[in-house]
PDB file of N, H, CA, C and O in Angstrom:
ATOM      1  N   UNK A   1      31.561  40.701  -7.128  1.00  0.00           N
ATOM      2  CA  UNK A   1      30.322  40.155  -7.670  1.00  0.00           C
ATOM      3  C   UNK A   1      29.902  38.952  -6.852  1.00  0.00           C
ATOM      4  O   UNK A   1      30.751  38.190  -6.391  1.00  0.00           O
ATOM      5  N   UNK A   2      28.451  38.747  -6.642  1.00  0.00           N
ATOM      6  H   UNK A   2      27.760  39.366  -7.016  1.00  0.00           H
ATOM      7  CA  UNK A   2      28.201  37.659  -6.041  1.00  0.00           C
ATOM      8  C   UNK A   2      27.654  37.840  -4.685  1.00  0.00           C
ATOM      9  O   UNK A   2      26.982  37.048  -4.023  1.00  0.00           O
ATOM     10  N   UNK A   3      28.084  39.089  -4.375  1.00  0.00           N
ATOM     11  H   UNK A   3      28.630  39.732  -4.913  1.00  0.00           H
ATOM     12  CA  UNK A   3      27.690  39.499  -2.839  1.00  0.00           C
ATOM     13  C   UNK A   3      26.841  40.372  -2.501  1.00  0.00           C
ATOM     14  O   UNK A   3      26.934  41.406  -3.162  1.00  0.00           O
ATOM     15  N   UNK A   4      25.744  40.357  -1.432  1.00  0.00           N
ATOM     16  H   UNK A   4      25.669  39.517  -0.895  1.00  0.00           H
ATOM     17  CA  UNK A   4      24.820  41.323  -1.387  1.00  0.00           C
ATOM     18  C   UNK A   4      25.361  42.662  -1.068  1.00  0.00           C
ATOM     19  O   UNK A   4      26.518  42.534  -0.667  1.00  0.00           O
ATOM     20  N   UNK A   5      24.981  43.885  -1.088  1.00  0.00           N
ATOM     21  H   UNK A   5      24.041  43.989  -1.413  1.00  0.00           H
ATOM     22  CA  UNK A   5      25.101  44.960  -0.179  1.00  0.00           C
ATOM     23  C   UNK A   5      25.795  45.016   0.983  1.00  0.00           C
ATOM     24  O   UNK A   5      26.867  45.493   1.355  1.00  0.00           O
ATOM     25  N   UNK A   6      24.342  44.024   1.752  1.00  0.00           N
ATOM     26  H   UNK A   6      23.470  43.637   1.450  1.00  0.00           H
ATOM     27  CA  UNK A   6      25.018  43.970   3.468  1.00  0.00           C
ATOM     28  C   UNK A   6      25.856  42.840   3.647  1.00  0.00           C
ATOM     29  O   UNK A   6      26.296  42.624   4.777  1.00  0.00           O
ATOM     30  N   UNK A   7      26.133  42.118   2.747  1.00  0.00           N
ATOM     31  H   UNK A   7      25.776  42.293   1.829  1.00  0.00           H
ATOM     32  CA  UNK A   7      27.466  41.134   3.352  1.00  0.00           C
ATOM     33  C   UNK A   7      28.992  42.392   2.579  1.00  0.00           C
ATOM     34  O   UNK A   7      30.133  42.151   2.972  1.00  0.00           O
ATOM     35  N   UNK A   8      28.840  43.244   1.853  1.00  0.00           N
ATOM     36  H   UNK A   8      27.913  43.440   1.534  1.00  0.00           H
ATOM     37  CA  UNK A   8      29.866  44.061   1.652  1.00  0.00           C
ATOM     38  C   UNK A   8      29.948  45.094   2.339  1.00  0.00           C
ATOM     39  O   UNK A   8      30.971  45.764   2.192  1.00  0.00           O
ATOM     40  N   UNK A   9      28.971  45.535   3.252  1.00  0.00           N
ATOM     41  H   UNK A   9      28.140  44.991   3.371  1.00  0.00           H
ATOM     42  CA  UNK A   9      29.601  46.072   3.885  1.00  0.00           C
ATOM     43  C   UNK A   9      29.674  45.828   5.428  1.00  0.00           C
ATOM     44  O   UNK A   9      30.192  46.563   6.269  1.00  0.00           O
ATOM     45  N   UNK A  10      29.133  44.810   5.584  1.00  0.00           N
ATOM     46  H   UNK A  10      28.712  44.213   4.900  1.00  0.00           H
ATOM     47  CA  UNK A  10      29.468  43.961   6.896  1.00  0.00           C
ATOM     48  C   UNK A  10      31.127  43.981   6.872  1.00  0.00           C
ATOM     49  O   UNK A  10      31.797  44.520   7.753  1.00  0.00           O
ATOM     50  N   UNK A  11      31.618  43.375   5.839  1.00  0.00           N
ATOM     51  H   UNK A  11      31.074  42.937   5.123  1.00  0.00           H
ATOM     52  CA  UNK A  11      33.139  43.025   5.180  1.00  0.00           C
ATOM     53  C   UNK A  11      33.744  44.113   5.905  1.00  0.00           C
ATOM     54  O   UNK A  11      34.325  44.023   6.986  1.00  0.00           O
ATOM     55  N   UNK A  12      33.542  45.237   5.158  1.00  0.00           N
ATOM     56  H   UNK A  12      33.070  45.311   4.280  1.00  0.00           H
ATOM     57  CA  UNK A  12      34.219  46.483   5.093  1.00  0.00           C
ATOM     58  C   UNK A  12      33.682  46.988   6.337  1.00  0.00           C
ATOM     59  O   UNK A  12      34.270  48.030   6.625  1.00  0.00           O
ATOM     60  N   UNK A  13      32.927  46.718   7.073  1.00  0.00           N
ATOM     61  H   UNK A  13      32.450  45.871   6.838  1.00  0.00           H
ATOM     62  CA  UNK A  13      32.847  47.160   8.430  1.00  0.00           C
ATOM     63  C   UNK A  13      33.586  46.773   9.181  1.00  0.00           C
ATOM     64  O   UNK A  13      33.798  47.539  10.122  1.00  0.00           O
ATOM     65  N   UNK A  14      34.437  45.276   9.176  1.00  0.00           N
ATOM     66  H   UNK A  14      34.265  44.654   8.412  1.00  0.00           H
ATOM     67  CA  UNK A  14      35.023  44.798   9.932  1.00  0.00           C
ATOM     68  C   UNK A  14      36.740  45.201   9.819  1.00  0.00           C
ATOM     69  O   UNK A  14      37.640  44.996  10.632  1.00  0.00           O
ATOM     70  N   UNK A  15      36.761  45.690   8.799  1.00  0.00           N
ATOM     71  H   UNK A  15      36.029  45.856   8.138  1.00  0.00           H
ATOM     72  CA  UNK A  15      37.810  46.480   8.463  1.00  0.00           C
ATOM     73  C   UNK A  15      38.052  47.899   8.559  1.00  0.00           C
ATOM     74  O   UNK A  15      38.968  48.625   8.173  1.00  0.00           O
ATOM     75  N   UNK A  16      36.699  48.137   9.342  1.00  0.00           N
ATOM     76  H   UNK A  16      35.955  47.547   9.656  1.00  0.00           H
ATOM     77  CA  UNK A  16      36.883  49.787   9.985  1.00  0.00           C
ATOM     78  C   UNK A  16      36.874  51.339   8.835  1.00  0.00           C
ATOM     79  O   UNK A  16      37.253  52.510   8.854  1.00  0.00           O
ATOM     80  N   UNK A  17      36.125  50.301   7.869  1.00  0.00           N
ATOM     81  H   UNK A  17      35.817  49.350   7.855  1.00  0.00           H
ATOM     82  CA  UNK A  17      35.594  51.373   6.537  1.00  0.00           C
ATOM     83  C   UNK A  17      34.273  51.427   6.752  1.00  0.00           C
ATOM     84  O   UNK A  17      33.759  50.309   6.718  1.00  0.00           O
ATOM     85  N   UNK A  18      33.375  52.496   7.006  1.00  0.00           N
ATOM     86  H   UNK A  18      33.793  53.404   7.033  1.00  0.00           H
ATOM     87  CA  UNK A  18      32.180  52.748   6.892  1.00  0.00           C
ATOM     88  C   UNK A  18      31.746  53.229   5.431  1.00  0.00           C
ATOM     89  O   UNK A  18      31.981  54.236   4.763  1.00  0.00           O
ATOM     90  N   UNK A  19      30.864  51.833   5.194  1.00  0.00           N
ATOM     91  H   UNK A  19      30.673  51.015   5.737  1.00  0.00           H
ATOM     92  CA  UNK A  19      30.448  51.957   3.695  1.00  0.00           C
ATOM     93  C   UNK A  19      28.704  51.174   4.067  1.00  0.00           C
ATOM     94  O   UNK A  19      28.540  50.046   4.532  1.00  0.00           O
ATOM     95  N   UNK A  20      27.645  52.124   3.713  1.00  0.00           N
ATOM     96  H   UNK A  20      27.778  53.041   3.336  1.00  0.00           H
ATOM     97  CA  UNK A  20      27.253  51.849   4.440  1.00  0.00           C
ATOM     98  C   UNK A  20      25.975  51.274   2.935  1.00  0.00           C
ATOM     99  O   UNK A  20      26.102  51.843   1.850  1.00  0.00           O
ATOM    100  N   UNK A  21      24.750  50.046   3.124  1.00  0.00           N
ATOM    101  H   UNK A  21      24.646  49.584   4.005  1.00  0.00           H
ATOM    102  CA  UNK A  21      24.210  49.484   1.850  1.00  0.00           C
ATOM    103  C   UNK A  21      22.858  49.789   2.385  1.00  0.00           C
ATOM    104  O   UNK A  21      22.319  49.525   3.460  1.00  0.00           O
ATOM    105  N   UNK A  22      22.361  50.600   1.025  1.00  0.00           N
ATOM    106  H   UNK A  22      22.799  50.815   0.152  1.00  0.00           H
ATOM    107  CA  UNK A  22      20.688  50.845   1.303  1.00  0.00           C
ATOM    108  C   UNK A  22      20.331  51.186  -0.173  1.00  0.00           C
ATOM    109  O   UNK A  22      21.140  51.071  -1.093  1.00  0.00           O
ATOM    110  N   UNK A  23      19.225  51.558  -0.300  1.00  0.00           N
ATOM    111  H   UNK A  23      18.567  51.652   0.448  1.00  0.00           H
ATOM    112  CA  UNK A  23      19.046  52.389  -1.658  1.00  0.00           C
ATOM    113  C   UNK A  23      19.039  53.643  -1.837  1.00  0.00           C
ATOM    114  O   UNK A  23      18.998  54.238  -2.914  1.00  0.00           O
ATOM    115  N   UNK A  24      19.111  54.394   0.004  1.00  0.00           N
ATOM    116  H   UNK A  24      19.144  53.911   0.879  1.00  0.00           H
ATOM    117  CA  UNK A  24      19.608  55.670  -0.443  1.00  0.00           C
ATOM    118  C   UNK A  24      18.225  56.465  -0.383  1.00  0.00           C
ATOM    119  O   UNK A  24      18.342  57.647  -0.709  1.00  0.00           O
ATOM    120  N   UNK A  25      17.278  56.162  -0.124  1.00  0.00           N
ATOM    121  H   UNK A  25      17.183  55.203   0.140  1.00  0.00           H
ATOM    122  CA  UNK A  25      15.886  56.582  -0.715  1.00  0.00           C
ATOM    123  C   UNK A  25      15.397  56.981  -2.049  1.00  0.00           C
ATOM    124  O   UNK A  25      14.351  57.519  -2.413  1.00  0.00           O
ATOM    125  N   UNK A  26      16.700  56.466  -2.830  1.00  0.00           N
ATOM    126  H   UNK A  26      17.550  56.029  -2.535  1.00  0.00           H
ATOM    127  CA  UNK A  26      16.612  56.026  -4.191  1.00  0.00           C
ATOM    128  C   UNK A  26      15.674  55.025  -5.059  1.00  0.00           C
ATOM    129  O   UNK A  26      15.884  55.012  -6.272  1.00  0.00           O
ATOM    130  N   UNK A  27      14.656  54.186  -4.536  1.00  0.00           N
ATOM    131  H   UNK A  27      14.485  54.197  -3.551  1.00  0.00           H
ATOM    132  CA  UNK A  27      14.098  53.147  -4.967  1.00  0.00           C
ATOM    133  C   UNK A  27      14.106  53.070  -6.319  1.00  0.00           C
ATOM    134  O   UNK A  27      14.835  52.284  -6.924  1.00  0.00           O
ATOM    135  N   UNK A  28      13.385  53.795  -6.824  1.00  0.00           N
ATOM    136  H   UNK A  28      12.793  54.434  -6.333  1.00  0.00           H
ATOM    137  CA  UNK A  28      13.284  53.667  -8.193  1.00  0.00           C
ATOM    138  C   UNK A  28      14.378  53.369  -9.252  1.00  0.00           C
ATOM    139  O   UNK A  28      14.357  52.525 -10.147  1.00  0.00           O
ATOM    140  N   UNK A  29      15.560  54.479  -8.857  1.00  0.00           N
ATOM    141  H   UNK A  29      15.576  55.165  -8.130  1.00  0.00           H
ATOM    142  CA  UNK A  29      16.844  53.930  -9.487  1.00  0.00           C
ATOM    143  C   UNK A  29      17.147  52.965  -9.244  1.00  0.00           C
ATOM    144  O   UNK A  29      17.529  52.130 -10.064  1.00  0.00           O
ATOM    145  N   UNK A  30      17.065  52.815  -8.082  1.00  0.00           N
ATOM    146  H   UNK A  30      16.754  53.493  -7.416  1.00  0.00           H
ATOM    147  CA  UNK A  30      17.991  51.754  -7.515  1.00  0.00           C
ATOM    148  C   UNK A  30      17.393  50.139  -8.009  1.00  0.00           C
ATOM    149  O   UNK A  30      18.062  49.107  -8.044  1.00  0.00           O
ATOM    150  N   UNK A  31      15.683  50.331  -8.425  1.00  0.00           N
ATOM    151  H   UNK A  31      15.139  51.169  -8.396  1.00  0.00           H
ATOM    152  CA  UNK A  31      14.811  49.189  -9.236  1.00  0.00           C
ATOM    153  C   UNK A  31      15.276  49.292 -10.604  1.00  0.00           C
ATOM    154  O   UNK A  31      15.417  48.219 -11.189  1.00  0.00           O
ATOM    155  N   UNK A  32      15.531  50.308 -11.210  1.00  0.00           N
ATOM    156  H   UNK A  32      15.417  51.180 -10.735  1.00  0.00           H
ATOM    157  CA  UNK A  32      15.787  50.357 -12.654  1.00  0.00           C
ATOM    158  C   UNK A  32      17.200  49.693 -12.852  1.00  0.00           C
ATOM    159  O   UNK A  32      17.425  48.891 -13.758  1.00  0.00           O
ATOM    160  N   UNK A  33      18.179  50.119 -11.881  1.00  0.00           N
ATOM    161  H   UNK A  33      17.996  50.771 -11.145  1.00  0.00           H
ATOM    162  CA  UNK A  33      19.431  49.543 -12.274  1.00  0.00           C
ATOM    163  C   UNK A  33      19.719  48.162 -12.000  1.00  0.00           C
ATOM    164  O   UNK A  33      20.798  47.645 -12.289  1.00  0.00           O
ATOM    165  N   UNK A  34      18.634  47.476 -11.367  1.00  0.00           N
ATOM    166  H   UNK A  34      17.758  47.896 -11.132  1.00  0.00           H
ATOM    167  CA  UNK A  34      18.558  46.217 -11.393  1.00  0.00           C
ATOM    168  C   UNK A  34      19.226  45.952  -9.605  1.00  0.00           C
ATOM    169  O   UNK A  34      19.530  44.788  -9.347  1.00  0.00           O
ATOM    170  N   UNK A  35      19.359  46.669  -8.840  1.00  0.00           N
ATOM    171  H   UNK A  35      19.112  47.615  -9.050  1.00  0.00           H
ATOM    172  CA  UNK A  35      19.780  46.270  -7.754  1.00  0.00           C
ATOM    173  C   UNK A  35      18.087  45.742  -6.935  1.00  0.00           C
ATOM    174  O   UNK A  35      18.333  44.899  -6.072  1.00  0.00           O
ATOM    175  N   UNK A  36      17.059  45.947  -6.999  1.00  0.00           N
ATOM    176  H   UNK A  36      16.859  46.631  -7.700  1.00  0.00           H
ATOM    177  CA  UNK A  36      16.431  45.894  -6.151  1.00  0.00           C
ATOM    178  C   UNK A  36      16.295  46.287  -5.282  1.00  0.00           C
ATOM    179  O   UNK A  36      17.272  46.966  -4.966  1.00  0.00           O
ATOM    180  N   UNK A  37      15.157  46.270  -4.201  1.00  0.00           N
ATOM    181  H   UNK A  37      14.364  45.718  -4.459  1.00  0.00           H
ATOM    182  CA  UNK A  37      14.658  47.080  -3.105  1.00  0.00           C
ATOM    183  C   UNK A  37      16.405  47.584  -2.396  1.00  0.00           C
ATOM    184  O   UNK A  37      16.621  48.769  -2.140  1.00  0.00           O
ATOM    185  N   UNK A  38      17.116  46.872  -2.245  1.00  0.00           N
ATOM    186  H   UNK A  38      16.941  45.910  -2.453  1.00  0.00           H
ATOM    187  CA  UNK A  38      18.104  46.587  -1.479  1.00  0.00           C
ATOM    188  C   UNK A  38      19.276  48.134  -1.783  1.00  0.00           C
ATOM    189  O   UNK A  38      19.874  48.968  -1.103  1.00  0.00           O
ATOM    190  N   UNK A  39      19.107  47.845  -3.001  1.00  0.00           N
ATOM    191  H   UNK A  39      18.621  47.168  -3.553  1.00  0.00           H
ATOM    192  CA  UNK A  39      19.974  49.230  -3.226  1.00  0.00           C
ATOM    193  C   UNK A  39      21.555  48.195  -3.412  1.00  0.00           C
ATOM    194  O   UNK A  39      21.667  47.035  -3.807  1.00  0.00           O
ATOM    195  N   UNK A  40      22.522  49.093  -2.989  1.00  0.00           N
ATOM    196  H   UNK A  40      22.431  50.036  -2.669  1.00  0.00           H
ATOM    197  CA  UNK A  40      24.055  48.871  -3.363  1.00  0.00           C
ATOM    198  C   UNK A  40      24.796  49.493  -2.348  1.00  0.00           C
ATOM    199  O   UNK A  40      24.150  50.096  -1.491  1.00  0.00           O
ATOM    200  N   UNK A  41      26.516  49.461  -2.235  1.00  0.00           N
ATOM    201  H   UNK A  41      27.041  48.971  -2.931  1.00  0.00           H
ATOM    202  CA  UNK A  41      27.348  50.102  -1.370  1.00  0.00           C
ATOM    203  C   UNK A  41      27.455  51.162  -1.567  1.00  0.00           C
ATOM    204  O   UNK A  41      27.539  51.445  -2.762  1.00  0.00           O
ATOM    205  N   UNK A  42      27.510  52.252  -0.627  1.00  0.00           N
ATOM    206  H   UNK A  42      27.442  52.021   0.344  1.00  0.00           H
ATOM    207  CA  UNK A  42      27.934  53.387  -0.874  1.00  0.00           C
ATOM    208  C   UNK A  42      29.198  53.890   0.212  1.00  0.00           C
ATOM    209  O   UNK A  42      29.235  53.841   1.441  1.00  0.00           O
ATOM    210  N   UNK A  43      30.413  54.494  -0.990  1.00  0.00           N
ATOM    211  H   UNK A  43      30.384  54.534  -1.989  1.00  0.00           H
ATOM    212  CA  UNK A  43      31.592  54.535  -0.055  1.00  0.00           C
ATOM    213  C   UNK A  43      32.127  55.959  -0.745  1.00  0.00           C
ATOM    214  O   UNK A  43      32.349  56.014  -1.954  1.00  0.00           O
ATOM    215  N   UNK A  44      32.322  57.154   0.178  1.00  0.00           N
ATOM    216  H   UNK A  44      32.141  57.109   1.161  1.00  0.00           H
ATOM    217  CA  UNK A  44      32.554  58.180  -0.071  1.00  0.00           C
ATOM    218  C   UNK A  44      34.214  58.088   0.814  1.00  0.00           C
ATOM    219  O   UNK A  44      34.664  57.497   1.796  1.00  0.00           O
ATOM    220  N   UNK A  45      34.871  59.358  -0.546  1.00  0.00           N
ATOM    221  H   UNK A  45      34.505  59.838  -1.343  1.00  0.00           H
ATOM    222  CA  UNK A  45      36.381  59.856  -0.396  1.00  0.00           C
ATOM    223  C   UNK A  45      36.249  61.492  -0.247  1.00  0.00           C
ATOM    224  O   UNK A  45      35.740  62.065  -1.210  1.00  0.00           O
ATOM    225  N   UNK A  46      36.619  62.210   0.759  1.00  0.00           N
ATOM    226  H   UNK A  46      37.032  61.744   1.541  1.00  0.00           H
ATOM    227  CA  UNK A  46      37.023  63.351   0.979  1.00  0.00           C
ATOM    228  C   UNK A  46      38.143  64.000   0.924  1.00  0.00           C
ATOM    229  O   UNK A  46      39.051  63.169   0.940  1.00  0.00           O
ATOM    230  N   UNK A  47      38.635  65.282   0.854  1.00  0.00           N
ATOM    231  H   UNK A  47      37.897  65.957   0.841  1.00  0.00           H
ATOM    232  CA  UNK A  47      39.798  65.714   0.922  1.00  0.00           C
ATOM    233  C   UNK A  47      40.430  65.319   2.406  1.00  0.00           C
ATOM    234  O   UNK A  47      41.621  65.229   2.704  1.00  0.00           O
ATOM    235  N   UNK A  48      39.366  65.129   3.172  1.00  0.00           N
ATOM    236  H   UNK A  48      38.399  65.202   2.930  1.00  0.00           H
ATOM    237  CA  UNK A  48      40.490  64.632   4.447  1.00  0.00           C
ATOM    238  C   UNK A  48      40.906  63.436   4.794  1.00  0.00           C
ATOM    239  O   UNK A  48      41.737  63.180   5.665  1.00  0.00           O
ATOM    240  N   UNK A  49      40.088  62.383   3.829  1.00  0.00           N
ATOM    241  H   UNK A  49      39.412  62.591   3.121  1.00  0.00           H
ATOM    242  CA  UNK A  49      40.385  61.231   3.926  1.00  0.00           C
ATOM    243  C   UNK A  49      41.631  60.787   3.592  1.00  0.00           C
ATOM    244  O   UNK A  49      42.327  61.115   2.632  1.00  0.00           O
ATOM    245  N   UNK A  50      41.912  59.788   4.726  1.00  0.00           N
ATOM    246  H   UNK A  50      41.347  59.522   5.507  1.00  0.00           H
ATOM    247  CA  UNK A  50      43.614  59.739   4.577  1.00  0.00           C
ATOM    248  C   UNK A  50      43.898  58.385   3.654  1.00  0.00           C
ATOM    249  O   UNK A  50      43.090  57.566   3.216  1.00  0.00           O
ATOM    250  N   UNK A  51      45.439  58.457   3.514  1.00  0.00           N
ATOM    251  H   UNK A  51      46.095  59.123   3.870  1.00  0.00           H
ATOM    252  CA  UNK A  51      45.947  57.260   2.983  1.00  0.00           C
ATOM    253  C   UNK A  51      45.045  55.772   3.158  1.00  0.00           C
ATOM    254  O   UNK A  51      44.190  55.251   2.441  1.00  0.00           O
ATOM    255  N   UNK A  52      45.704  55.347   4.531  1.00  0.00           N
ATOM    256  H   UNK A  52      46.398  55.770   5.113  1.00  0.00           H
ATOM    257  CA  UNK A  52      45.244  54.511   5.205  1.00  0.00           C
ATOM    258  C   UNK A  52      43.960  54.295   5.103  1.00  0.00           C
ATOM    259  O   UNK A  52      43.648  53.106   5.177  1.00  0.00           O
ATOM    260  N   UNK A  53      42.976  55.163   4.936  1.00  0.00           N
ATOM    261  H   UNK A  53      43.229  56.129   4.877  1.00  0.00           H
ATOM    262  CA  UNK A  53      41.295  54.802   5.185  1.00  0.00           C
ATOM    263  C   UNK A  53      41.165  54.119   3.710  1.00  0.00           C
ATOM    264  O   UNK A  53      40.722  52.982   3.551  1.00  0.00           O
ATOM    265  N   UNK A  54      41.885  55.485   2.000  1.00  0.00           N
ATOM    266  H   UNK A  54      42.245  56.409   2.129  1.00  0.00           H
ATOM    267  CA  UNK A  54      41.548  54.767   1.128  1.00  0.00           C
ATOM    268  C   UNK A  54      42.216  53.298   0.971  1.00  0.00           C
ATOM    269  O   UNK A  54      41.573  52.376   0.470  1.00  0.00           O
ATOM    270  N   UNK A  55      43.218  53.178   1.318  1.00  0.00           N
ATOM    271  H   UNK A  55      43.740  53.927   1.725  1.00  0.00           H
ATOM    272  CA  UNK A  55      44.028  51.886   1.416  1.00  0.00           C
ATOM    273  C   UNK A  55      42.908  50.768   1.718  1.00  0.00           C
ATOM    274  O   UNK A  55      42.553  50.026   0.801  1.00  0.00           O
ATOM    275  N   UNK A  56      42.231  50.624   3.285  1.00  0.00           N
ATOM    276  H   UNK A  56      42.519  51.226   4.029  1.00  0.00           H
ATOM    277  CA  UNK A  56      41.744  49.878   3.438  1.00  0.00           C
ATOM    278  C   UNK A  56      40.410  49.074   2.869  1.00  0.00           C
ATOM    279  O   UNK A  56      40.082  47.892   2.766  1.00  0.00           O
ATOM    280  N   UNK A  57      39.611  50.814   2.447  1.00  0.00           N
ATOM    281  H   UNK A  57      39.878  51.774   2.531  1.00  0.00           H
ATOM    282  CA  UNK A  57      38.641  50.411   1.200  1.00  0.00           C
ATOM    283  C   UNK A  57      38.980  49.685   0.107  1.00  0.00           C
ATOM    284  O   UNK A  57      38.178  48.809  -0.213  1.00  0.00           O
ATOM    285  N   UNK A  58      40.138  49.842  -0.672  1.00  0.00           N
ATOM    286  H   UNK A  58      40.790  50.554  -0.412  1.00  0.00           H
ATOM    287  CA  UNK A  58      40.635  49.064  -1.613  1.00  0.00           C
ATOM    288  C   UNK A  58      41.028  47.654  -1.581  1.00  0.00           C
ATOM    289  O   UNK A  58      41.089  46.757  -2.421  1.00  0.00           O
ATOM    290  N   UNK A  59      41.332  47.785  -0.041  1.00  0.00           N
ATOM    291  H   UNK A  59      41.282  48.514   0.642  1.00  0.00           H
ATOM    292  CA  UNK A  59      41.868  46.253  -0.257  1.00  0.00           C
ATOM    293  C   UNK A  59      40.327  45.634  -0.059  1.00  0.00           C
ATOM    294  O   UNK A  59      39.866  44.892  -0.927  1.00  0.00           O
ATOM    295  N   UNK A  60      39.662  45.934   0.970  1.00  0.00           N
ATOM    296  H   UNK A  60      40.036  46.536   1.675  1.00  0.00           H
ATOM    297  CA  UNK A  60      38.292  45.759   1.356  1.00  0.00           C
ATOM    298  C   UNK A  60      37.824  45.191   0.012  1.00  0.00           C
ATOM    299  O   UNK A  60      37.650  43.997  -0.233  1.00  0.00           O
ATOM    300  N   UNK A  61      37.650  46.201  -0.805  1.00  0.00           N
ATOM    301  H   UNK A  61      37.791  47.171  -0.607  1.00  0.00           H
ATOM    302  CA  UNK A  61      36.590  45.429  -2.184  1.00  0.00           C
ATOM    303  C   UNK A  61      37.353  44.850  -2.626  1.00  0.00           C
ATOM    304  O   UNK A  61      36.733  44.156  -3.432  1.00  0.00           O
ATOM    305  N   UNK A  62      38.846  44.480  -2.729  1.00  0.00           N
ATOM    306  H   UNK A  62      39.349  45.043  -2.074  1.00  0.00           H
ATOM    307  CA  UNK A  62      39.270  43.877  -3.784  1.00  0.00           C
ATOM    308  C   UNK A  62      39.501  42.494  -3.215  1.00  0.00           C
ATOM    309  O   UNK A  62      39.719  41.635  -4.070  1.00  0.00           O
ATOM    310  N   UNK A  63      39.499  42.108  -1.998  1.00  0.00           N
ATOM    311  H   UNK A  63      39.322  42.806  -1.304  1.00  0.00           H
ATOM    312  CA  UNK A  63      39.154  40.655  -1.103  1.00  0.00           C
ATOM    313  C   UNK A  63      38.536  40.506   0.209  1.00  0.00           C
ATOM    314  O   UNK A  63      38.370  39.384   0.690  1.00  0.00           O
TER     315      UNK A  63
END
């Protein structure tokens, strides 16, 4: 909390997680849910995604 979009995923960029902050061409939701033009992070998990990648996302958002 506290942080925009692009300073989270600047963060998590530098940690070699591509999470990437827009609205997605979502606007409207993305106005209703109170994020503004800006939108929020978006960070997708696949079946091939490994240990290590979710590892680093986690630690990523959690400091």
């Amino acid at each position: 909390a506290g942080r925009s979009g692009r300073e989270v995923h600047e963060h998590l960029a530098r940690l070699g997680v591509n999470a990437p902050a827009s609205n997605f061409y979502a606007l409207e939701a993305s106005r209703r849910l109170g994020l503004g033009d800006a939108g929020a992070v978006r960070a997708g998990i696949a079946a091939y995604t490994t240990q290590d990648e979710v590892d680093r996302l986690l630690d990523g958002v959690a400091g």
